[in-house]
C-alpha positions as CSV (number, residue, x, y, z in Angstrom):
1,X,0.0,0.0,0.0
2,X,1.4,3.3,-1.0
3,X,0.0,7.3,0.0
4,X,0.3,9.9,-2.0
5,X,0.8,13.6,-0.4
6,X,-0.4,16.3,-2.5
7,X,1.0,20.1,-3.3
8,X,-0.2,23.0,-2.1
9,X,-2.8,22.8,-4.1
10,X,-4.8,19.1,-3.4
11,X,-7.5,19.7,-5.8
12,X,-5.7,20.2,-8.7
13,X,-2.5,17.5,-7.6
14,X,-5.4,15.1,-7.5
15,X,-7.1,15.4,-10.8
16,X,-3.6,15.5,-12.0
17,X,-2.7,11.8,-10.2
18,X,-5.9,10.5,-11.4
19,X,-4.8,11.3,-14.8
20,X,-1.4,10.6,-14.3
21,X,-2.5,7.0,-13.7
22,X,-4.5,6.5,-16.6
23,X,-1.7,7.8,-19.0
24,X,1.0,5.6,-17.6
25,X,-1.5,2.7,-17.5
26,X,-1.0,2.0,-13.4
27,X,-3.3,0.3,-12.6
28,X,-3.8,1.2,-8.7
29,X,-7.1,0.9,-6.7
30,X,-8.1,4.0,-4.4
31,X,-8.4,2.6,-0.5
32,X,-8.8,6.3,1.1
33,X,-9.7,10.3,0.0
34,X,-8.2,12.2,2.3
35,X,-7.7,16.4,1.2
36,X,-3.8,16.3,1.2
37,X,-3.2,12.4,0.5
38,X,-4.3,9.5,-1.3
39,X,-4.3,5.8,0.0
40,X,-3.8,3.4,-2.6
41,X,-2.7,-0.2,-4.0
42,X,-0.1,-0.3,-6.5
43,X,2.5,-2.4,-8.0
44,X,5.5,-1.0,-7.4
45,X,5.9,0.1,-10.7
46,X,4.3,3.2,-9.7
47,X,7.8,4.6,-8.3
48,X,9.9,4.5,-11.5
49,X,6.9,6.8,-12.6
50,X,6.5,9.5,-9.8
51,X,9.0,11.9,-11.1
52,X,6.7,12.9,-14.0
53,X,4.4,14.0,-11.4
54,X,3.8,17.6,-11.0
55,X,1.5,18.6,-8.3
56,X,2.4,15.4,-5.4
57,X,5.4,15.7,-3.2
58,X,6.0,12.3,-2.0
59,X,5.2,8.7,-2.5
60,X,4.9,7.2,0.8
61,X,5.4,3.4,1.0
62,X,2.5,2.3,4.0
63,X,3.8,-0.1,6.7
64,X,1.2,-0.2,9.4
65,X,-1.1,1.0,11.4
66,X,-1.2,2.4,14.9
67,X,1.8,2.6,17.0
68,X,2.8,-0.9,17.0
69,X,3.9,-0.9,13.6
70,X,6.8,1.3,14.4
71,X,8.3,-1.5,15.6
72,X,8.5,-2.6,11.8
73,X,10.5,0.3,10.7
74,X,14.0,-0.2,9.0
75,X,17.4,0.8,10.9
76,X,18.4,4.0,9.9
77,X,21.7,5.7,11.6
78,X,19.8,9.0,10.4
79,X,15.9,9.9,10.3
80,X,13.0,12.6,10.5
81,X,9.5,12.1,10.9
82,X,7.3,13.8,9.0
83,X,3.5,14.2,10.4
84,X,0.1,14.6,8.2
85,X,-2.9,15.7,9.9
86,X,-1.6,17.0,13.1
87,X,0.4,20.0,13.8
88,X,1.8,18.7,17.3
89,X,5.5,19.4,18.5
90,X,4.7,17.0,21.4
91,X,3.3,14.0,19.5
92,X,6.4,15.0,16.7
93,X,8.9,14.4,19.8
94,X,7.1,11.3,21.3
95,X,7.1,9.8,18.0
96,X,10.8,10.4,17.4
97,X,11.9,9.5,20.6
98,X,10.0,5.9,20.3
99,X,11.9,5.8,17.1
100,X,15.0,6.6,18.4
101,X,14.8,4.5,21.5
102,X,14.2,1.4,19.3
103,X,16.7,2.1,16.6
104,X,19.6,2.4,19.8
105,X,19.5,-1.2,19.9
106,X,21.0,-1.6,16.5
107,X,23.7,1.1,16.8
108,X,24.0,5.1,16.5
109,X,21.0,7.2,15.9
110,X,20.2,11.1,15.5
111,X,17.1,12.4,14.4
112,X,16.2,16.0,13.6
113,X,13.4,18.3,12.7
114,X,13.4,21.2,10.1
115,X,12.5,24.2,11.9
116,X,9.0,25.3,12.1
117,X,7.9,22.8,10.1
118,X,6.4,18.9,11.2
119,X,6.4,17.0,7.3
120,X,9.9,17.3,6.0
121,X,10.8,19.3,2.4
122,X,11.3,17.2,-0.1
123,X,14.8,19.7,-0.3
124,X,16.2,18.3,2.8
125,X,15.1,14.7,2.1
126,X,16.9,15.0,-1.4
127,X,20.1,16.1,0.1
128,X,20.1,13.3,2.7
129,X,18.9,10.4,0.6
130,X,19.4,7.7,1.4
131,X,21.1,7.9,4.2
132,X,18.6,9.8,6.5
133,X,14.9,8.2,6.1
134,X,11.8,10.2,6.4
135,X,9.3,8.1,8.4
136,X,5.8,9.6,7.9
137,X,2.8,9.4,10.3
138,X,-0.8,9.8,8.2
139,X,-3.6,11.1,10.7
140,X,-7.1,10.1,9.2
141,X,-10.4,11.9,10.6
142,X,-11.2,8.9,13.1
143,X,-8.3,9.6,14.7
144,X,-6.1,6.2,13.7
145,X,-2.5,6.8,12.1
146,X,-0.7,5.2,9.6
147,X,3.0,4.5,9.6
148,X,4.9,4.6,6.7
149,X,8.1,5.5,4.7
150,X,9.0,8.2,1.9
151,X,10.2,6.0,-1.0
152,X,10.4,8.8,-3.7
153,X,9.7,12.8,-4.0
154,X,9.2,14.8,-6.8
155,X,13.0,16.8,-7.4
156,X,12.3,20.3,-6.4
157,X,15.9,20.6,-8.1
158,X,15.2,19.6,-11.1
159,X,11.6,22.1,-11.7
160,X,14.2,24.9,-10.2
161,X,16.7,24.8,-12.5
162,X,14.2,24.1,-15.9
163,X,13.3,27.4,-14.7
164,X,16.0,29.7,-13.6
165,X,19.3,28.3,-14.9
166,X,17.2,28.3,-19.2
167,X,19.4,31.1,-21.0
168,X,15.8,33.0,-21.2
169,X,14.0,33.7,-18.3
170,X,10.5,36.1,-18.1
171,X,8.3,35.0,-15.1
172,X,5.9,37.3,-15.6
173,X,5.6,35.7,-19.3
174,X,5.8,32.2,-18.6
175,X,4.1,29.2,-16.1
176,X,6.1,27.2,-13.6
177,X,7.9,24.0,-15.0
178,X,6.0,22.4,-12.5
179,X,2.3,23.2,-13.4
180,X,3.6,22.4,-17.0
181,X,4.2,19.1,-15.9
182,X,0.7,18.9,-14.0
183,X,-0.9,20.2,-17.5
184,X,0.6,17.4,-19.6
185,X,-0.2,14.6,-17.4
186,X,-4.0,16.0,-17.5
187,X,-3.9,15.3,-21.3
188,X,-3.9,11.9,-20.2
189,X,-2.0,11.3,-23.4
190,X,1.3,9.1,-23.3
191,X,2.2,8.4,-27.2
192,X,1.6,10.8,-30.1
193,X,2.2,14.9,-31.3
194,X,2.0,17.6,-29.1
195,X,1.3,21.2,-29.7
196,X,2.1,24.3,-27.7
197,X,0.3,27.0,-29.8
198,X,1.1,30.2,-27.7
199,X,4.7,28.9,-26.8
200,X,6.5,31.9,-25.5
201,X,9.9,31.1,-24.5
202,X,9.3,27.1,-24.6
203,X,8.3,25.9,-20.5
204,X,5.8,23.7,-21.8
205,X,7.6,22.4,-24.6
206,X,11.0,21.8,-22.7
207,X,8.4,19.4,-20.5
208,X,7.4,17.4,-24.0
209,X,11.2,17.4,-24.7
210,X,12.3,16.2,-21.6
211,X,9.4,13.6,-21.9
212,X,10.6,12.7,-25.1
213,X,7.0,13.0,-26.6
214,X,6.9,14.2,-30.1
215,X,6.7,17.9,-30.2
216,X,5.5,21.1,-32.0
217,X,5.8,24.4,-31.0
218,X,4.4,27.8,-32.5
219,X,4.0,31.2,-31.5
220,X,3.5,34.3,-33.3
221,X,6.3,36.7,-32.2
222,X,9.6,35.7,-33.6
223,X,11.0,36.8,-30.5
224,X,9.6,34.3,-28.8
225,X,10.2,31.6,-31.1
226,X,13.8,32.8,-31.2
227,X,14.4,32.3,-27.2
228,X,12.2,29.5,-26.9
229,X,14.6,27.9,-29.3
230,X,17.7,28.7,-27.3
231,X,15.7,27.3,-24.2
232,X,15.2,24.0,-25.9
233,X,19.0,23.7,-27.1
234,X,20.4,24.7,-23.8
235,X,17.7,22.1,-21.9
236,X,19.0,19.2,-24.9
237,X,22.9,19.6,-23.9
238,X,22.0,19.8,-20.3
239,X,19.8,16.4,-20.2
240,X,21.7,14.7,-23.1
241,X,18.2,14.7,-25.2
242,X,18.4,13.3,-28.3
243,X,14.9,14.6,-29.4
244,X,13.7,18.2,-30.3
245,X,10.6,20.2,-31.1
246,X,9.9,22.2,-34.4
247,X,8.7,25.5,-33.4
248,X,7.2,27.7,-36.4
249,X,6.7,31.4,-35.8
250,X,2.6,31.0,-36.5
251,X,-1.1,32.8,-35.7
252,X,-2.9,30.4,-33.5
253,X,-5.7,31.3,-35.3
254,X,-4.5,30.1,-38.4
255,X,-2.3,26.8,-37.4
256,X,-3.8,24.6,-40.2
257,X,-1.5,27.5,-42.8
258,X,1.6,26.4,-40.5
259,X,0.9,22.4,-39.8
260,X,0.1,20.1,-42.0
261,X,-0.4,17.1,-39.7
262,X,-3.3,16.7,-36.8
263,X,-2.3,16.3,-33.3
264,X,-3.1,13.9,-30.4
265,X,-3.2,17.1,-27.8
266,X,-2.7,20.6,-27.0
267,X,-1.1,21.8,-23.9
268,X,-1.1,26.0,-23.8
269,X,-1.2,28.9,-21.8
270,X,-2.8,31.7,-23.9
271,X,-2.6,36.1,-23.5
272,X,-4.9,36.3,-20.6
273,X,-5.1,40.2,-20.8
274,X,-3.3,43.0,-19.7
275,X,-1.5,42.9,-15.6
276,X,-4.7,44.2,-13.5
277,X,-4.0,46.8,-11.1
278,X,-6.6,46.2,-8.4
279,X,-9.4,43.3,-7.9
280,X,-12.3,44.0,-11.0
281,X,-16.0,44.3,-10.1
282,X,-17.7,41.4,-11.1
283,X,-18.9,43.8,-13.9
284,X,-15.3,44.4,-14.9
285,X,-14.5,41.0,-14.8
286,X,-17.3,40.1,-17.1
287,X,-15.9,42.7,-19.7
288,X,-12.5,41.4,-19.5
289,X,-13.8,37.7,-20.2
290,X,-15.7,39.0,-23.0
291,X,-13.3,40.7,-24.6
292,X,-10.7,37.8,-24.4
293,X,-13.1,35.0,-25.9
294,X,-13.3,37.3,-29.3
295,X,-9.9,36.4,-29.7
296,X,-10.2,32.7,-28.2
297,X,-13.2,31.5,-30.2
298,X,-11.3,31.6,-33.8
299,X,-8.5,30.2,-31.9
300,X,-10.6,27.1,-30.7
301,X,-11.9,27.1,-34.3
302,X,-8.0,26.9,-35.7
303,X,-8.0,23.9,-32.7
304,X,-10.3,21.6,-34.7
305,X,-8.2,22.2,-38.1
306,X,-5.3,20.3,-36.5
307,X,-6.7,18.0,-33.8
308,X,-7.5,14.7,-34.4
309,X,-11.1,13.2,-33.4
310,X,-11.2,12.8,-29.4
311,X,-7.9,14.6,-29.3
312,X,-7.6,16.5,-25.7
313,X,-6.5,20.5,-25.2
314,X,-5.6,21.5,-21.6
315,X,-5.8,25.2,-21.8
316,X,-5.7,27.9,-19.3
317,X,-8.5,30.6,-19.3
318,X,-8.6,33.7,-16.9
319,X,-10.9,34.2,-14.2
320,X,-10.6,36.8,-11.6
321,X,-10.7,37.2,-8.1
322,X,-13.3,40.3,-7.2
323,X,-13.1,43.0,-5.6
324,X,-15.5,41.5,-2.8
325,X,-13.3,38.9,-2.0
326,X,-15.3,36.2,-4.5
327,X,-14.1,34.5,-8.3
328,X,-15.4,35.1,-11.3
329,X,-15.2,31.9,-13.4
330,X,-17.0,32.0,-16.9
331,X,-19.0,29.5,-18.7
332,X,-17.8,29.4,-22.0
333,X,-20.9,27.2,-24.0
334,X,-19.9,28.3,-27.4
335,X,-16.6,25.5,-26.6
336,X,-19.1,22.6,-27.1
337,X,-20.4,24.6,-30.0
338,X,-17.5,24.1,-32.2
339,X,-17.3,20.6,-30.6
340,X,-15.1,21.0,-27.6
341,X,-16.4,18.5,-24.7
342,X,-15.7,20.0,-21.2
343,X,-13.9,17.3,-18.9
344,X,-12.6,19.1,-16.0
345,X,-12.3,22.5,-14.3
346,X,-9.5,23.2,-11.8
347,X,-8.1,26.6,-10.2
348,X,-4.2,27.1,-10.0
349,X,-3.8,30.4,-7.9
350,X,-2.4,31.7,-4.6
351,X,-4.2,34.1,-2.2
352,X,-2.2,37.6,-3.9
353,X,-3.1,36.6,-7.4
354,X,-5.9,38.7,-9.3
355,X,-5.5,36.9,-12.1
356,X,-6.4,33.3,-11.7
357,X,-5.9,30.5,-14.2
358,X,-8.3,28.4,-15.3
359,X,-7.6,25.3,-16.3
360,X,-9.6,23.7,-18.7
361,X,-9.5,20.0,-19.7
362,X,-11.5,19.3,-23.1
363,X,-11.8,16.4,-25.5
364,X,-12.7,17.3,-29.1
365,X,-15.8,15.3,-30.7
366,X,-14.8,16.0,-33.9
């Protein structure tokens, strides 16, 4: 039995491991819903794959239940416990010390705790591994714990430097590696041709790359084709890829002039309007929706000249937090108008953000 521990944001980490297992083909069974973790059987399989997972932080290989299982944890000279549930410095140190005590009979011990924190970063567990284990304690609602071990994280490393260590950087112009990662895997698409349509400087194309999924790329300022490309040769030296994407310098609303061939999915981050300067009315917000979908409806109509029948698109749409503290999420029927099924909805935003992506998740009928 394995958990998963979501990201800091659960909804969206788990429509993304749902997905994630249906594009691998893992075949796992459910065995507990919990808001930050999943329980689940797997074949073991399932920890070669975690890396390509985007919004979870750890995979968390189950032992037992209750305190008695502790008994059945593995020697470790070094170790931290990590708790789920429960913010308790007291029940952090009693656990430990039981750990602790036991581990003394089979030679040296030290455990430690990151500071201010009671589940460990997947930072520090990267820097130790393997030598220091992270044993974690899973609090369900009844009050019962489960005991288990990290086996794998996702490498915080690894997002970090796709990002800031790429010859072209613009962060105000460009999604996280991560939720790039999180938008491919909801494609639930393993084999086939990608397309990024509003490219930019390449962060969801480096992810097909690195994937080695066969990729397209197209955007239409040069400029942008011209850094995207020097993203995508730096990211091939750096990971030894053999593979590349073709990136044309293309209208999205007129992809079917730039590509001749029809593709299994779409993975893009459109314009989503101008910076806002303060929270829109829900008035305001309406307007700016409006305006925007003038420009996305012929580019949803350039979609079905190149997708193939049932092909998916994950794209990100605005909405808006107000200024009365609510979101403003549009429904956009004219999508199943031009024959765009609606599969999922999920928010990706933290508490600053006026701007809020809306991710969309659609299968076209064809």
């Amino acid at each position: 039995m394995y958990s998963v521990i979501f990201g800091k944001n659960p909804g969206l980490s788990r429509a993304e491991f749902y997905s994630f297992t249906r594009r691998f083909g893992l075949k796992v069974r459910i065995t507990g819903e919990y808001r930050d973790w999943l329980l689940l059987d797997s074949p073991r399989a399932i920890e070669g794959y975690f890396r390509w997972l985007g919004g979870s932080l750890k995979l968390v290989r189950i032992i037992g239940e209750g305190s008695e299982s502790i008994k059945d944890l593995e020697y470790s000279k070094l170790f931290t416990v990590s708790l789920y549930g429960r913010n308790d410095w007291r029940l952090w140190r009693k656990f430990g010390s039981e750990i602790k005590k036991m581990f003394k009979a089979e030679g040296p011990v030290k455990f430690f705790k990151p500071a201010k924190v009671y589940a460990m970063p997947a930072e520090l567990i990267l820097k130790g591994f393997p030598e220091v284990k992270d044993f974690v304690f899973l609090f369900c609602e009844n009050g019962s714990f489960l005991v288990g071990e990290t086996v794998k994280v996702t490498d915080p490393f690894e997002l970090k430097k796709l990002d800031v260590e790429r010859p072209v950087q613009k962060p105000i112009l460009s999604i996280p590696p991560r939720l790039a990662r999180i938008m491919v895997n909801l494609t639930e698409v393993r084999r086939g041709s990608f397309l990024d349509p509003f490219c930019g400087i390449g962060t969801i194309l480096q992810e097909f790359v690195l994937q080695g999924l066969n990729a397209y790329g197209s955007d239409r300022d040069e400029e942008r084709i011209k850094e995207a490309k020097r993203n995508i040769a730096w990211l091939r030296k750096e990971f030894r890829l053999k593979n590349s994407a073709p990136l044309e310098v293309c209208d999205a609303r007129k992809l079917k002039r730039c590509f001749r061939q029809r593709f299994d999915a779409i993975v893009t981050e459109p314009y989503l309007g101008k910076p806002l300067r303060k929270n829109p009315s829900r008035g305001e917000a309406i307007k700016l929706a409006n305006e925007l979908d003038r420009f996305y409806y012929p580019v949803f109509e350039s979609f079905a000249d190149v997708l193939k029948r049932h092909g998916r698109v994950v794209f990100v749409f605005p909405a808006y937090r107000l200024s009365d503290g609510g979101i403003y999420r549009k429904d956009r029927k004219w999508l199943g108008k031009l024959g765009f099924e609606v599969l999922g909805r999920y928010l990706d935003y933290e508490e600053r953000h006026r701007l809020i992506r809306d991710i969309h998740v659609l299968r076209y009928r064809g």
